[in-house]
C-alpha positions in Angstrom: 0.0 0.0 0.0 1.6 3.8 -1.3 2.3 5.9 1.9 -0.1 9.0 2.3 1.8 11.7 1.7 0.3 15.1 1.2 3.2 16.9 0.9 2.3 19.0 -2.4 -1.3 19.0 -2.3 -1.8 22.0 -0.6 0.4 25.2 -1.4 0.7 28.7 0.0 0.8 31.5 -3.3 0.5 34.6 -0.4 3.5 36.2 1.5 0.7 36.7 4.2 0.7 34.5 6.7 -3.4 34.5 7.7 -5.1 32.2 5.6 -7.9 34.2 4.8 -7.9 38.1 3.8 -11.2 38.2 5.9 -13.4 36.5 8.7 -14.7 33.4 8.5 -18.0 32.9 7.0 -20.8 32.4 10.8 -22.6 29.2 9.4 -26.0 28.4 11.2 -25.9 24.7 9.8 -23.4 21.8 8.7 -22.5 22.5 5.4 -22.0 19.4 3.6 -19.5 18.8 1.0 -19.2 15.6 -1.4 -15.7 15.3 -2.2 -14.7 13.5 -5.2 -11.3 12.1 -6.7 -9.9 8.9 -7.6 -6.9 9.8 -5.0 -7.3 8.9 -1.4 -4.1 11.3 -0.4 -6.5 14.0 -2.5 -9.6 13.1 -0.7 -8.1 12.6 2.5 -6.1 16.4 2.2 -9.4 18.2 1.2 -11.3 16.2 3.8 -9.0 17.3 6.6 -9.1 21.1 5.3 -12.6 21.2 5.0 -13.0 19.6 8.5 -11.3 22.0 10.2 -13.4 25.0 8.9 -16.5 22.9 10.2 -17.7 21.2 7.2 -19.0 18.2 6.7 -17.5 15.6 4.3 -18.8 12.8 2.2 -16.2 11.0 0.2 -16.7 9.2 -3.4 -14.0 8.0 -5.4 -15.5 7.7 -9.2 -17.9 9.9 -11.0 -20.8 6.6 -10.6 -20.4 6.9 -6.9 -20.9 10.5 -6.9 -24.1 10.1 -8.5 -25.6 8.5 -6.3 -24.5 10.5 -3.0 -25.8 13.3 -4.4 -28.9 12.1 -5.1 -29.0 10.6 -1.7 -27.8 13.3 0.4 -28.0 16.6 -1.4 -24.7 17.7 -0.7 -24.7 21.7 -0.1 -21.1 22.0 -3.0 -19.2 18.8 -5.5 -15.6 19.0 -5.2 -15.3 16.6 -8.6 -12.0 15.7 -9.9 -12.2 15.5 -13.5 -9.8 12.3 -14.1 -11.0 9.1 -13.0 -11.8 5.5 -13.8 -15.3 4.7 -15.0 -17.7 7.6 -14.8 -14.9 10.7 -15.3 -16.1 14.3 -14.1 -17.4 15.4 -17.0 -19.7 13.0 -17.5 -20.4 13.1 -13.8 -21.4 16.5 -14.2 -23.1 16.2 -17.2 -25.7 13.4 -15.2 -25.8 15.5 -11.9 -27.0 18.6 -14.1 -29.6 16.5 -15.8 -30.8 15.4 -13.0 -33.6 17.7 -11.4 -33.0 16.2 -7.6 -29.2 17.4 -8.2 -28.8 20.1 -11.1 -28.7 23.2 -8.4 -25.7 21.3 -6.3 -22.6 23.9 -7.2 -20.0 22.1 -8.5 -15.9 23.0 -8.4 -13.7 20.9 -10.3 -10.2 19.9 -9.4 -7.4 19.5 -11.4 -4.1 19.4 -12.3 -4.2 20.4 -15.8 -5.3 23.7 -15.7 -6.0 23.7 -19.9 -8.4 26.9 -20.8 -10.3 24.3 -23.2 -11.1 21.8 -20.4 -12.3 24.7 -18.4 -14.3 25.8 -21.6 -16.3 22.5 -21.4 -16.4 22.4 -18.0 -18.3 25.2 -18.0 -20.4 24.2 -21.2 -21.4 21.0 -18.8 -22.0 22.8 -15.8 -19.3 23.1 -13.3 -19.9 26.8 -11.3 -16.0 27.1 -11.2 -12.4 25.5 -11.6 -9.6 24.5 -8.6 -6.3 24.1 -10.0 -3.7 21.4 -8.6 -2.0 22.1 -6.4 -4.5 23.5 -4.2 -4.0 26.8 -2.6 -6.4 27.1 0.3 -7.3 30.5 0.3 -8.6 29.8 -3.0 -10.5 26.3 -2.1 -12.4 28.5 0.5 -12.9 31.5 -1.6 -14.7 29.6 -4.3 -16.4 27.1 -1.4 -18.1 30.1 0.1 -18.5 31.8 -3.2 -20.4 29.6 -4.3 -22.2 28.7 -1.1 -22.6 32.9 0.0 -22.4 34.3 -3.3 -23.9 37.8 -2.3 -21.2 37.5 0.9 -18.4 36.9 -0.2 -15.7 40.1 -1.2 -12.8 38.7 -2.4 
């Protein structure tokens, strides 16, 4: 079994030291978040993140599997990852917009290749907004609560 390593998965851009340029967002309920890549050192990274600032997380590691939490519990945001075996995330995307139950859920995919024509169609399919490997997590909550706050947020 590989060794979890998540060295690289998150990176720091800003000289600044505070995470945030501004407060943290006062949430009155558990925000759920479905977080979904093929990588367990990616889900597990995101997870812990996310866990910290109080959300909760659901984990599914193919596009199929995805599906179906969503459907199931009505996550509040998708982190998709857009490689993966099976189902990928566009076509996971493409099924959760189709899908009356699930076509409001926001959706940010995660990558590493940060191609302006795979954002193009990501956009044509549905995703809200795009999360560039490696992470930087001022900008994982920035687009979380943009998408979850949009009138709140000031960037």
């Amino acid at each position: 079994m590989d060794r979890l390593s998540l060295k690289g998965l998150f990176t720091r851009r800003s000289t600044n030291n505070e995470r945030r340029a501004k407060q943290r967002m006062p949430k009155n309920r558990i925000i759920k978040v479905l977080v979904v890549d093929d990588s367990r050192t990616v889900v597990h990274g995101l997870r812990t993140v996310l866990e910290q600032d109080g959300f909760y997380v659901m984990e599914a590691y193919d596009g199929m599997t995805a599906i179906e939490l969503a459907k199931a519990h009505q996550p509040d945001i998708i982190l998709m990852d857009v490689i993966m075996p099976g189902l990928n995330g566009f076509q996971a995307t493409r099924k959760i917009r189709k899908d009356p139950a699930t076509h409001n859920i926001p959706i940010i995919i995660i990558s590493a290749t940060e191609q302006p024509t795979e954002q193009f169609w990501l956009t044509k399919l549905g995703a809200n907004d795009f999360l560039g490997k490696p992470i930087v997590r001022r900008e994982l909550f920035t687009k979380v609560e943009t998408q979850l706050y949009p009138r709140q947020v000031v960037a």
